[in-house]
Phi, psi and omega in degrees: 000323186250349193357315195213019184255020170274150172307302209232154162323308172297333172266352174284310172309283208305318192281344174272001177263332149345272194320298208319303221261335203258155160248174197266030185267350148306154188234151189245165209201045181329126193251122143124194172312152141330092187259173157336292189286333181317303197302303185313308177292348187276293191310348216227015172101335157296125197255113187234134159256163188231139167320188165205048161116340224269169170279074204304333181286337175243337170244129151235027198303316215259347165278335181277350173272348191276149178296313202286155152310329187216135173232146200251136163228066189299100168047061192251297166301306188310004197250335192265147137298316185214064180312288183017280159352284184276342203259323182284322199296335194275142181299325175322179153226016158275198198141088164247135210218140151214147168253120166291152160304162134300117161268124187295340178282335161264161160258162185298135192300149188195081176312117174299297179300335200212097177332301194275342173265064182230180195238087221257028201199133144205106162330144155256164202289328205272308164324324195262338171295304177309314213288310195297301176333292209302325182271004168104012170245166180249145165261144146241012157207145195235172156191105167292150170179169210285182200196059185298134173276168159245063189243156193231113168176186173308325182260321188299315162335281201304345155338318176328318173201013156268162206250118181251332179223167203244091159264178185207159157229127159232154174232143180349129145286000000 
């Protein structure tokens, strides 16, 4: 039905991994600002709120307050200090999550311009699992995939096939 109407690759993976496990009659509770994607599931029929902005590693008011069932953390945590945090507040029982990988050929993203858009965090798969377990979710379903440049080297190569990001679906123990 949307086939070929995505910005990016990733966003086409994240939203067909969405459908499989949430419908859209759920209302989601999206960890962070009103973003692309957000906007996107809004567009395609998902009813999403969004945090609004606060610092999730010190507020965690608007996830222990929020209604919804279900919460989306699209390339968040690794932005925490401590997801810990944020991942126990939430009340739901649901849990759709993507994280980047650690890549051994890179260092962790670290925006020159923009304070806040670094990453103080980047995962191995097995790390975001564990992470999850400790704050009360089961992953029950995963999917790694690549993040290819069209840039000419050596890390772009491996881009290629190396697996740049981690989604999961999970639910409450």
């Amino acid at each position: 039905m949307y086939e070929n109407t995505f910005p990016h690759k990733r966003f086409k993976l994240t939203f067909e991994f969405l459908q499989k496990h949430i419908s859209t009659s759920e209302t989601i509770l999206d960890l962070g600002v009103e973003n692309p994607f957000s906007k996107l599931m809004v567009s395609r029929g998902f009813n999403v709120e969004n945090t609004k902005g606060e610092d999730l590693d010190l507020d965690t008011s608007s996830i222990k307050n929020s209604k919804a069932k279900v919460v989306t953390a699209f390339e968040i945590c690794e932005h925490l200090i401590s997801p810990l945090t944020s991942l126990s507040a939430i009340k739901g029982n649901k849990l759709v999550a993507s994280v980047p990988l650690k890549l051994w050929f890179s260092n962790a993203y670290q925006s020159k311009t923009d304070k806040w858009d670094r990453h103080y965090h980047e995962f191995e798969d097995w790390q975001f699992d564990w992470l999850l377990e400790k704050a009360g979710w089961k992953v029950l379903d995963r999917q790694k995939f690549t993040h290819p440049t069209k840039k000419i080297g050596f890390r772009p190569i491996l881009r290629w096939f190396t697996p740049r990001y981690y989604l999961v679906y999970a639910e409450k123990i």
